[in-house]
SELUM-966748 format. One record per residue (C-alpha): residue in three letters; y, z, x. Coordinates in steps of 0.25 Angstrom, whole numbers, plus 5000, padded with zeros to 4 digits. Layout:
AlaYZX ...
% end
This chain:
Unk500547345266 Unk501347255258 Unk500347165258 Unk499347255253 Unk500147295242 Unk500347165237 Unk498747135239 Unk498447265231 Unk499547215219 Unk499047085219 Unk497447125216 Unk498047225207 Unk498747105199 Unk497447005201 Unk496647135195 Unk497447155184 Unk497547015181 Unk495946985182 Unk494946985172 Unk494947105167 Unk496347085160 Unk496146945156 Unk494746985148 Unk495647115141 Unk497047005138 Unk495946905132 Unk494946985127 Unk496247055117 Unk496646925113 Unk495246885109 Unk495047035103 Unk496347025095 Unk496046855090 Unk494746915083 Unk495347045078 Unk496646975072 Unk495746855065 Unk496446745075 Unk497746795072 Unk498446685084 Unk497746575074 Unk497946625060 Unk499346665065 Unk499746555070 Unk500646475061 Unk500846605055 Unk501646625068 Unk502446515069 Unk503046535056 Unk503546675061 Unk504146605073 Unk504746515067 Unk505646615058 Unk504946605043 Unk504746765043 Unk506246795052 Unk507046905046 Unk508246945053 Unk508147115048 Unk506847125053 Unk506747235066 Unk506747175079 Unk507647095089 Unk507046955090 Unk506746845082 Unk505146805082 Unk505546695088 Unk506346755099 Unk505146835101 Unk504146735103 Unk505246675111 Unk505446795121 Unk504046815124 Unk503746685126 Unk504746675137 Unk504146775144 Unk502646715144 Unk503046565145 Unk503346575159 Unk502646525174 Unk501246555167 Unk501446435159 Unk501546355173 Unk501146405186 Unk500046505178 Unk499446375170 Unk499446295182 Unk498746415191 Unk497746435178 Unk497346285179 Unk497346275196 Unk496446405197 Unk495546385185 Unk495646235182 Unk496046155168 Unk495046265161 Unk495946385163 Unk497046305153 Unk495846335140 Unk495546475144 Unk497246495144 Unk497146445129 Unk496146545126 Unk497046655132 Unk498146625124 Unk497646605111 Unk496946755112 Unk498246785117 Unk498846755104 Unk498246855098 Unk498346965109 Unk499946935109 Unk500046935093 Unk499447075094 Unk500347125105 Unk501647075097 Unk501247105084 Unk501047245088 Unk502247235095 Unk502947235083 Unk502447335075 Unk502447435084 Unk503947405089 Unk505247515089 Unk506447445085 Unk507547555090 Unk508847585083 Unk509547465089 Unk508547365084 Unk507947335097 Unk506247325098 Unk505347395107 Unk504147325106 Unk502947295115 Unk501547355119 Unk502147465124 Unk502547505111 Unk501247475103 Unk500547555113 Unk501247665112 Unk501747665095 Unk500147585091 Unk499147665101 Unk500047795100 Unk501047895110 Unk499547935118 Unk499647785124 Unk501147785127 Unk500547785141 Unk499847645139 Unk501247595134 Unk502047655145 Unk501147575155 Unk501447445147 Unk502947455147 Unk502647495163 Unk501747355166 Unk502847275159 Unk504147345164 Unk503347295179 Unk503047165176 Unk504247135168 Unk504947145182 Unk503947055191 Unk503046955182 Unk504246955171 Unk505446945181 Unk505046925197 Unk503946815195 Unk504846745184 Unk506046715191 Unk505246695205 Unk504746575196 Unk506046535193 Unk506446535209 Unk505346455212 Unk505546345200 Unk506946335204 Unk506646315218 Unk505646205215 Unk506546135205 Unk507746135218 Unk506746115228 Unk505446065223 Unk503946135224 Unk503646145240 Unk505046185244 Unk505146335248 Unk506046425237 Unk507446445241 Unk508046615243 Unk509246555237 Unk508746485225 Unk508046605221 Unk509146695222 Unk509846595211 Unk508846615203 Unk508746745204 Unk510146785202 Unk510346675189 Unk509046715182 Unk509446865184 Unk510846845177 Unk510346735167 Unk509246855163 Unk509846975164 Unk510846905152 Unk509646875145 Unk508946995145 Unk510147105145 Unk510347055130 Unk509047115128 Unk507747035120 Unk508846975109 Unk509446905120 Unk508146885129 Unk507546825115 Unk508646735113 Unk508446685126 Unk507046655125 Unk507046585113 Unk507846485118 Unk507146475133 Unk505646465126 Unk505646365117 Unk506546285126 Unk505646305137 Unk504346285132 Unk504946175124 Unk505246115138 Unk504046145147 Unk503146105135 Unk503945985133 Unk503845935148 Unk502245965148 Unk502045875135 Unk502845755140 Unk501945775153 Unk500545785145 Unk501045655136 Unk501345585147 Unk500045615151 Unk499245605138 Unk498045555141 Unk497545685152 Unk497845775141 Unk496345745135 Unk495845765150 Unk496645895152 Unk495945955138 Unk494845925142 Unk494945985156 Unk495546105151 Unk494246125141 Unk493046095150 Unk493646175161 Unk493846295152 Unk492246305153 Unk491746235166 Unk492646285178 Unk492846175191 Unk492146225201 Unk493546235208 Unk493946345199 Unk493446485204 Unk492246425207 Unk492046345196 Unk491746475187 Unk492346465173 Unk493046615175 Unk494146555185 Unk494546465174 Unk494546575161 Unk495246645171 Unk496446575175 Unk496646525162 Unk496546655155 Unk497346735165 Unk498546625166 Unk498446615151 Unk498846775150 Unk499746755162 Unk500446645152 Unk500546705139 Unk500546855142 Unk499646885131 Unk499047025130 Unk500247075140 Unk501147125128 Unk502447065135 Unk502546985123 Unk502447095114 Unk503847145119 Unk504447025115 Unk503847015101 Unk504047165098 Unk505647125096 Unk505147035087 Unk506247015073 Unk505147055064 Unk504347165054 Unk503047085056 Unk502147125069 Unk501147015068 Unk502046915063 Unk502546935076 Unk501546935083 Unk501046805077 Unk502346755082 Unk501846805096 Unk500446745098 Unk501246605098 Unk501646645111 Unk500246625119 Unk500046505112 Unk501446445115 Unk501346515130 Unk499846455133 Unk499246375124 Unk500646285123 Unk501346285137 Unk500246335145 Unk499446205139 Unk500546105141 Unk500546155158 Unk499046165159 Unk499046015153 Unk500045935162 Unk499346015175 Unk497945985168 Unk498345825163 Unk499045815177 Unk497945835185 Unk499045915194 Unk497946045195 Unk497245945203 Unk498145925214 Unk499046045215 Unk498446185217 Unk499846255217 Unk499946335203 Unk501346335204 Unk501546195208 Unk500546135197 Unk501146145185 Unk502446065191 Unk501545965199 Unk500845935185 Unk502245895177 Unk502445815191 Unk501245745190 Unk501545715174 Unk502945685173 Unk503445675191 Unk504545765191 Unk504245845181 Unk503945965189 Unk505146025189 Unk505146065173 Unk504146155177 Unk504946215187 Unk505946235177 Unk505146285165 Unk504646385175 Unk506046435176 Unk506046415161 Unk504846495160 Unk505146595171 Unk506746635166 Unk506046655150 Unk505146755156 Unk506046825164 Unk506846845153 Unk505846905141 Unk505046975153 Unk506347065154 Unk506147105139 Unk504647155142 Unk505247245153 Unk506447315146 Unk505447335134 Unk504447395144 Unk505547485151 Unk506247515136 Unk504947575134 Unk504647655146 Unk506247705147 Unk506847675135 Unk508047575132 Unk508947625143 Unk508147565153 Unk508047435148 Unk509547385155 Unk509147435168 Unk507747375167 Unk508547215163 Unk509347225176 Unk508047265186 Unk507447165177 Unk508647065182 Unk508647105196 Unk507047095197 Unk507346935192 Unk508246915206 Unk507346985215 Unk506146905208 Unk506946785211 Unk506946825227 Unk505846905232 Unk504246885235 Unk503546925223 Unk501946915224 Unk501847085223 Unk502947095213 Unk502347005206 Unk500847045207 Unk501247185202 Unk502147155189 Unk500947045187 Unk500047165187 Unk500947245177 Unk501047125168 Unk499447125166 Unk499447265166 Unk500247255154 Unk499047195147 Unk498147325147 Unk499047435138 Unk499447315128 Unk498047265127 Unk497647415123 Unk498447415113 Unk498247285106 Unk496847315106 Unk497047445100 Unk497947405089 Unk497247295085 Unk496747365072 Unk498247355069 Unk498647245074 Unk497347175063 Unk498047265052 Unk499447205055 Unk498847065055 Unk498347075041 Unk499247155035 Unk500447045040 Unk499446925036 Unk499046985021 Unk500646995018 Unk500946865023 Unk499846795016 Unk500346865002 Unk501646835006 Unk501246675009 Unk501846685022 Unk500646655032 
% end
């Protein structure tokens, strides 16, 4: 019976996961870059101005700067996406995947400007000065009270998957990197590593996250730059080492993204639009409106200058770190020889640098502790909705227990089920987008007309 159950989850998840969703998610971003004039290109370097403080004001509403924003959402998408689902994009639908992620992103820009924006400008700030923000606010305050129903099953999906894609499938991750760090790739995991782990990162996060998003924000901002800094860092002294492939990888990654190897499904070009497209949401989250919840405590009277701030995250996520992982596997030659998605990435920086491969075992930890720690802010904003503030302690402490028992137990339903929850988070946000797009276009050149008159774009 058990094993019927978790048959039926699992082709619930590969369902909800399959084309239909990946056409909606893309086809929004594509819908929202032609409505918005390619706002995630003319918006650009208007973004990184707002990043980098040049519009800061200490008395405007919210909790965040949007630095620590950017920085608290980012933690939670920069995570095992950028390694093991870059390395499994490229092993089931070949170098070719890679182009058809950097398409994913850069709609996905738009689709996460649209989500934060509106965000924003439909966020309650209570009497204490703390944000509610998220989808399941502009669903309910921008489409009306009669969809409160389409909201409610937002906050529901994500309270779900905060607890297994967000927490159990993080800090397993952590386990296994530690494990390979002490014992190398082919040994078996140890019960007493694991529950070190799992007891350490459930103390380290429930002081992080019982201080609420100022605290996880601060946090963040200090583990992102650093981590990214450091991954990136790694891969570029790999790929310089190993310059002259780099032409060769290009040009793999381009003629593939048209003219699938007959070892990908068969040779036919959709395995590869596929994988790449469906590892490149995986990656950056875009469409899901996690991101939103982060962004909507944004310091700020401006919704689309936030939201410009936002869209830097795909690109930062995918087109950045994604690249530099796709590059070393691809430049390697390491897809080649190892068919293991979760061993490629470190045999890759082996076969670059040897003994190398450990820096992705501990950027995986990196990664998977950031994640735990911002995914924790999605789930008490979703439970903050649905039960209001009182619940938001008790939810932190299951979310604390949930990280020990993720750390111990066998996971594959758990985490077919939340996974599930966490693409069917996509559909009520990806309503609402759609439907206030009118709005969103009148924000955007309401914000851009002032700021030209003003000098400031």
């Amino acid at each position: 019976m058990d094993m019927d159950l978790a048959g039926i989850i699992a082709k619930i998840d590969s369902f909800i996961w399959g084309p239909p969703l990946m056409i909606l998610l893309v086809g929004t971003g594509l819908y929202l870059t032609v409505r918005t004039a390619f706002i995630q290109i003319r918006g650009f370097r208007h973004g990184i101005k707002v990043l980098r403080g040049h519009f800061d004001k200490a008395d405007d509403p919210g909790e965040i700067s949007p630095f620590r924003a950017l920085s608290a959402a980012l933690s939670a998408t920069i995570g095992t996406g950028n390694i093991v689902g870059v390395a499994a994009a490229i092993l089931v639908g070949g170098p070719g995947a890679v182009f058809w992620m950097w398409i994913t992103a850069l709609v996905g820009m738009a689709t996460k400007f649209g989500c934060c924006a509106l965000a924003v400008h439909f966020r309650r700030i209570d009497e204490t000065g703390e944000a509610h923000g998220g989808p399941m606010h502009y669903i309910e305050m921008g489409m009306g009270p009669s969809f409160k129903w389409l909201a409610v099953l937002f906050a529901a999906f994500t309270a779900a998957a905060s607890l297994g894609i967000g927490n159990m499938f993080q800090i397993n991750n952590v386990a296994a990197a530690v494990n390979t760090i002490l014992y190398g790739y082919n040994a078996q995991s140890s019960g007493t590593v694991n529950v070190i782990v799992g007891l350490l990162a459930a103390i380290i996060v429930a002081v992080v996250i019982l201080g609420g998003i100022r605290r996880i924000a601060n946090v963040a901002s200090k583990i992102v730059p650093f981590m990214c800094v450091f991954y990136i860092v790694a891969g570029l002294f790999i790929l310089l080492k190993n310059a002259a492939t780099i032409p060769h990888g290009l040009g793999l990654i381009f003629q593939y993204a048209f003219t699938a190897p007959e070892s990908v499904t068969g040779g036919l070009l959709g395995g590869v639009i596929r994988s790449g497209v469906a590892r490149g949401l995986f990656s950056n989250e875009a469409g899901l409106g996690s991101a939103a919840m982060a962004h909507g405590a944004a310091r700020t009277r401006e919704p689309i200058r936030q939201g410009l701030v936002a869209m830097l995250g795909p690109f930062i996520d995918t087109i950045v770190v994604c690249t530099i992982t796709a590059l070393v596997i691809i430049c390697t030659g390491a897809y080649e020889t190892v068919s293991v998605k979760g061993k490629l990435t470190s045999a890759a920086f082996d076969m670059g640098i040897p003994g190398s491969g450990k820096v992705v075992s501990l950027a995986i930890i990196f990664f998977a502790f950031s994640t735990l720690v911002s995914w924790s802010y999605y789930g008490d904003r979703a439970v903050d909705y649905l039960f209001g503030k009182k619940a938001v302690i008790p939810y932190r402490w299951i979310y604390v227990g949930f990280i020990f028992l993720g750390s111990v137990i066998h996971l594959s339903v758990v985490i077919d089920f939340c996974d599930a929850m966490n693409g069917l988070m996509a559909i009520p946000n990806l309503i609402a987008l759609i439907t206030l797009t009118p709005l969103l276009v009148s924000l955007i050149r309401d914000y851009m007309e002032r700021m030209k008159k003003e000098g400031r774009l």
